[in-house]
Z-matrix of the N, CA and C atoms (Angstrom, degrees):
N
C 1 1.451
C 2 1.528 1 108.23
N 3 1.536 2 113.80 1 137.40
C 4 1.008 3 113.41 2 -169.34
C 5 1.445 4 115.01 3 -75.29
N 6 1.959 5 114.44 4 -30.42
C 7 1.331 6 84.81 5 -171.31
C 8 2.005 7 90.84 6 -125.84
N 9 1.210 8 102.34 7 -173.73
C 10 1.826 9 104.34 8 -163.75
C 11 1.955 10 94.36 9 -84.57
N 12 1.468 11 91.08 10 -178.75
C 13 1.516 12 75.74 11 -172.10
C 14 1.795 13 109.18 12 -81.27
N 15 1.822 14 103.81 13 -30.19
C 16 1.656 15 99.85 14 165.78
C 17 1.421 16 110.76 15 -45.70
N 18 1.281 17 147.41 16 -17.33
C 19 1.330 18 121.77 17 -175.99
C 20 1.564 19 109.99 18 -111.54
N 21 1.253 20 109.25 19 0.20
C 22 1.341 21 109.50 20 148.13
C 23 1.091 22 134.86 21 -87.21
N 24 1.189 23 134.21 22 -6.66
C 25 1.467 24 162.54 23 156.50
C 26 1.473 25 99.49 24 -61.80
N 27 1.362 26 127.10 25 -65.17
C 28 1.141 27 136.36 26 -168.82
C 29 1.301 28 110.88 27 -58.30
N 30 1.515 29 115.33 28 -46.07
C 31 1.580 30 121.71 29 -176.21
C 32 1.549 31 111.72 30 -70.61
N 33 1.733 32 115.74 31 -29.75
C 34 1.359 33 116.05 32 178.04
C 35 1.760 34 121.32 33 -91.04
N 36 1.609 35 106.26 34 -9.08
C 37 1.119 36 111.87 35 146.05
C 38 1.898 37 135.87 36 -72.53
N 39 1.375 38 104.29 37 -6.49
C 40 1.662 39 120.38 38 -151.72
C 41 1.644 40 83.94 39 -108.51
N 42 1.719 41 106.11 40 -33.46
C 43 1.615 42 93.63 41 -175.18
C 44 1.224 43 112.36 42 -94.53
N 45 1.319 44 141.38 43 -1.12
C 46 1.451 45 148.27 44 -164.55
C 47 1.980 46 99.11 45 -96.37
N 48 1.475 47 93.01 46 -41.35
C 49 1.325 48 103.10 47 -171.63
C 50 1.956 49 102.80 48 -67.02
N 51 1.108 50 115.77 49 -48.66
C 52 1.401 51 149.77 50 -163.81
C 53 1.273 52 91.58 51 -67.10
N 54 1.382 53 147.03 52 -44.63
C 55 1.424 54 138.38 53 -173.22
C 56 1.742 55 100.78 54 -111.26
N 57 1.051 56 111.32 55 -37.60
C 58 1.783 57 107.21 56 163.61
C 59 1.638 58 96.87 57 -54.55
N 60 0.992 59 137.21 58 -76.05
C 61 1.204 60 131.76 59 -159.95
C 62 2.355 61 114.36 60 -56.44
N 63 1.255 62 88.23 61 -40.26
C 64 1.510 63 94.03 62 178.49
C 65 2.153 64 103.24 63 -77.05
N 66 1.277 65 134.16 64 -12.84
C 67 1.104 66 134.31 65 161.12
C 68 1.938 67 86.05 66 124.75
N 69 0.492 68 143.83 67 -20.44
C 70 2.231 69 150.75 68 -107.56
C 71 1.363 70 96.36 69 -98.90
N 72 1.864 71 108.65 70 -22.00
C 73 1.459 72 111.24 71 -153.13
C 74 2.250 73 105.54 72 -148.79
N 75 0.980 74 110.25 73 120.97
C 76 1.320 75 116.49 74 -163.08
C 77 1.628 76 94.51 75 -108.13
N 78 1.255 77 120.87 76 116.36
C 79 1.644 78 112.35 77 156.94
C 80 1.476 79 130.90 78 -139.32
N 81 1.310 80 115.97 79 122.75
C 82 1.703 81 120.01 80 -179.28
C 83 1.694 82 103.35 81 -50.24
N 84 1.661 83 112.54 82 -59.09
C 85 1.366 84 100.86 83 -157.39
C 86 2.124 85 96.09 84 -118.92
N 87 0.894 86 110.74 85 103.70
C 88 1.604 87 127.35 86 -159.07
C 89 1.668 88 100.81 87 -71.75
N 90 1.452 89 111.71 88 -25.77
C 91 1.412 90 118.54 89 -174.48
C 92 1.455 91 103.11 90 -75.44
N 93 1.667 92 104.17 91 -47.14
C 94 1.886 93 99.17 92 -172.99
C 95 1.517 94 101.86 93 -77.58
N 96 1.068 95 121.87 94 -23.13
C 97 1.653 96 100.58 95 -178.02
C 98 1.917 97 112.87 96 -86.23
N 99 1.030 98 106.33 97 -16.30
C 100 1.879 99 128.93 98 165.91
C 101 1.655 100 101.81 99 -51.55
N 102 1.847 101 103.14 100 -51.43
C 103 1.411 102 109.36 101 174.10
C 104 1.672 103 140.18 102 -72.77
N 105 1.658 104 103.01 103 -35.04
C 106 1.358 105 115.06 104 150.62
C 107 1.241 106 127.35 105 -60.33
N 108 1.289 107 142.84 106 -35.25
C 109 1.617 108 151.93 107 149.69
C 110 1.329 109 101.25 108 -33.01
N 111 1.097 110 111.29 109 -74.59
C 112 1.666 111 129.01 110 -167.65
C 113 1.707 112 109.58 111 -54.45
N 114 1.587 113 97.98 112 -42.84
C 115 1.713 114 98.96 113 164.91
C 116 1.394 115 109.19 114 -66.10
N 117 1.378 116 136.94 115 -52.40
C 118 1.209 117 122.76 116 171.93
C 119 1.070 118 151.76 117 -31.31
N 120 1.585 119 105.06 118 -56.28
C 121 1.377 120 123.78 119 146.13
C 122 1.013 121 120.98 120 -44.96
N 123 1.166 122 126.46 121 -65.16
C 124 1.395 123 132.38 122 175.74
C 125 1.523 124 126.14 123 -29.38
N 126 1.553 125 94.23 124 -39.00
C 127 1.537 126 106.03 125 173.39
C 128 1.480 127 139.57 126 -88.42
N 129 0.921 128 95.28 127 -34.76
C 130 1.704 129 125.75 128 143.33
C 131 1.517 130 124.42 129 -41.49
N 132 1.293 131 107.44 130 -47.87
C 133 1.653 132 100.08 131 178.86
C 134 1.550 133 111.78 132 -81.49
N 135 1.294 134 99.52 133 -27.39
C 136 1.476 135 104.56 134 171.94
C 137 1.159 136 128.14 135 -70.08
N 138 1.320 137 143.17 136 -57.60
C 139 1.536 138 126.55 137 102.10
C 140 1.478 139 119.43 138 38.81
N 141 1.430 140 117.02 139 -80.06
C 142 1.323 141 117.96 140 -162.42
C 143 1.952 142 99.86 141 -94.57
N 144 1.700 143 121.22 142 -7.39
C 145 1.104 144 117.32 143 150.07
C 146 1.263 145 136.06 144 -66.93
N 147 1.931 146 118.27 145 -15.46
C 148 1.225 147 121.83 146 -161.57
C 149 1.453 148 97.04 147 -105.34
N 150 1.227 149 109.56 148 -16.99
C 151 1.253 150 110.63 149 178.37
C 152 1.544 151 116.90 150 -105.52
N 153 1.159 152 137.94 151 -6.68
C 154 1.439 153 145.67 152 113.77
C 155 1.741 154 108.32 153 -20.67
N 156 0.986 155 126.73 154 -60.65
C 157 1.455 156 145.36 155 -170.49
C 158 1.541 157 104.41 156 -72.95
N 159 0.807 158 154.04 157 -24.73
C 160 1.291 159 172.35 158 -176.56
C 161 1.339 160 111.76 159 -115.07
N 162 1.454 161 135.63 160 0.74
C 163 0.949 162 145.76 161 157.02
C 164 1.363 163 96.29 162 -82.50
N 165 1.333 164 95.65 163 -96.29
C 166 1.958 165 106.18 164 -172.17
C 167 1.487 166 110.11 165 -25.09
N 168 1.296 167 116.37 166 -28.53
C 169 1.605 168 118.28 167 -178.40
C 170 1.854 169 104.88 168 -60.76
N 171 1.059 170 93.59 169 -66.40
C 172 1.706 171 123.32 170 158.72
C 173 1.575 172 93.03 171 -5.15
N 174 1.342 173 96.00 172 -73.83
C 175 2.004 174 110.56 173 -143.88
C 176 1.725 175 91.43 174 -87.50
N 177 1.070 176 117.36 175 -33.11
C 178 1.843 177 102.98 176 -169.03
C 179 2.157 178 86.99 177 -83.30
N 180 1.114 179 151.02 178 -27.86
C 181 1.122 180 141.24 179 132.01
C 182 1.711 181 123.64 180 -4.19
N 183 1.579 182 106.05 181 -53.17
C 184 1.205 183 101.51 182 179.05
C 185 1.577 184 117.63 183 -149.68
N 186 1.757 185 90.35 184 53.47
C 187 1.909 186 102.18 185 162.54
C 188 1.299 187 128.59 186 -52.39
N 189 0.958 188 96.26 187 -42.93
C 190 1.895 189 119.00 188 170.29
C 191 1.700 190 103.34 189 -21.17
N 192 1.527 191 96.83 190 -70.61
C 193 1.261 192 114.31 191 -165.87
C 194 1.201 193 116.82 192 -94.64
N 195 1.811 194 120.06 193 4.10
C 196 1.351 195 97.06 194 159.55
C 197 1.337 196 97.53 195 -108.43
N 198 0.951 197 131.16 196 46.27
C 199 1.932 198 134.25 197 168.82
C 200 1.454 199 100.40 198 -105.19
N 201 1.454 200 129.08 199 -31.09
C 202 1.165 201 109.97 200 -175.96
C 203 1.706 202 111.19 201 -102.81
N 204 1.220 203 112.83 202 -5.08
C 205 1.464 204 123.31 203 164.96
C 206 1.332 205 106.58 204 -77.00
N 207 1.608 206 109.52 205 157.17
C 208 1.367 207 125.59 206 175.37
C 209 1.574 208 124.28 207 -86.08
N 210 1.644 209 108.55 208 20.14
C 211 1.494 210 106.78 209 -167.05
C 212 1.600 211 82.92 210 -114.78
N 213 2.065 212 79.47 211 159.94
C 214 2.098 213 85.38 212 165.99
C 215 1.064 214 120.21 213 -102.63
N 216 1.159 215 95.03 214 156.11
C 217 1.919 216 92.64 215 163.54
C 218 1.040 217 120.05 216 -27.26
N 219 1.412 218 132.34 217 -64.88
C 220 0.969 219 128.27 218 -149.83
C 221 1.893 220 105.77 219 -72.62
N 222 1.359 221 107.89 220 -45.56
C 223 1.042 222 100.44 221 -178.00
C 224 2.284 223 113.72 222 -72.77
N 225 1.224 224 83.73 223 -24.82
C 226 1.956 225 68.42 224 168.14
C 227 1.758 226 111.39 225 -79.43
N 228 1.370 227 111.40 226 -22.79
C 229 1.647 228 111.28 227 162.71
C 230 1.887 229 113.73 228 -35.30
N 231 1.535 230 83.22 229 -60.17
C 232 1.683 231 104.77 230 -167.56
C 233 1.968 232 102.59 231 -60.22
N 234 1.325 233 113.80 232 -54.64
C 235 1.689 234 109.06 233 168.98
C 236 1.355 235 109.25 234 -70.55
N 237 1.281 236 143.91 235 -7.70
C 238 1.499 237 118.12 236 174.94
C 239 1.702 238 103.33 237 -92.90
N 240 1.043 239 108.87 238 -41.04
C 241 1.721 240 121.66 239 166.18
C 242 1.614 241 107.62 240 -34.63
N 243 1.475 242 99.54 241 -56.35
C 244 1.610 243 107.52 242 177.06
C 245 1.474 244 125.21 243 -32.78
N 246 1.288 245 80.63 244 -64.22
C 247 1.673 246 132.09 245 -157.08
C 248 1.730 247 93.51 246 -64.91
N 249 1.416 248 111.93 247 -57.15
C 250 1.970 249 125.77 248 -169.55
C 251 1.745 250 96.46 249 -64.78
N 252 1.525 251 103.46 250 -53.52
C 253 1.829 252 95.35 251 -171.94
C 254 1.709 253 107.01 252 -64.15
N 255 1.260 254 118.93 253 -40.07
C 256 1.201 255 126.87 254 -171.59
C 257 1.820 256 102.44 255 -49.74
N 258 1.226 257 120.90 256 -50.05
C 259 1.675 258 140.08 257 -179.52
C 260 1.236 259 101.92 258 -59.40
N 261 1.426 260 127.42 259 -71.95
C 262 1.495 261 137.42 260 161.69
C 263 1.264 262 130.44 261 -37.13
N 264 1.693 263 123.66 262 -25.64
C 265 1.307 264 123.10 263 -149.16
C 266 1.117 265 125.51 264 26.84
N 267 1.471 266 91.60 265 77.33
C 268 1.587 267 115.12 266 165.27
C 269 1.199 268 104.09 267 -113.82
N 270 1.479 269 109.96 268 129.56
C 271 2.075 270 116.91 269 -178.14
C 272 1.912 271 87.98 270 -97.89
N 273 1.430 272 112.28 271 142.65
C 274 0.992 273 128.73 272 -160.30
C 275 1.656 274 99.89 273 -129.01
């Protein structure tokens, strides 16, 4: 996971504040909805770790053949990633 869970905390505190403050967002108990954000996120990146992971599985599967092609890793990372959420319906 890219980020720790304090900075997911931080980001679901930054958005509660951010739509409380613009009118967008009404809340009785500010801590449990601070915590549902934070679960969200939370779940989501993980999500987009397993499928990161299942990528690379993907590509060390077929190094072979991207050694003699002219693309990089990184960019066949980026189309199989595409390609896996697109199958899954995963919004990226």
């Amino acid at each position: 996971m890219r980020l720790s869970p304090d900075e997911i905390e931080f980001l679901a505190r930054k958005i509660v504040k951010v739509l409380t403050n613009e009118g967008r967002l009404q809340v009785d108990e500010e801590a449990r909805v601070i915590e549902g954000i934070a679960r969200v996120i939370t779940e989501d990146l993980r999500v987009e770790d397993q499928l990161n992971e299942e990528v690379r599985e993907v590509l060390a599967q077929h190094m072979s053949q991207m050694e003699r092609s002219d693309i990089t890793y990184s960019e066949m990372f980026k189309k199989v990633k595409r390609e896996l959420a697109k199958q899954k319906g995963i919004i990226l």
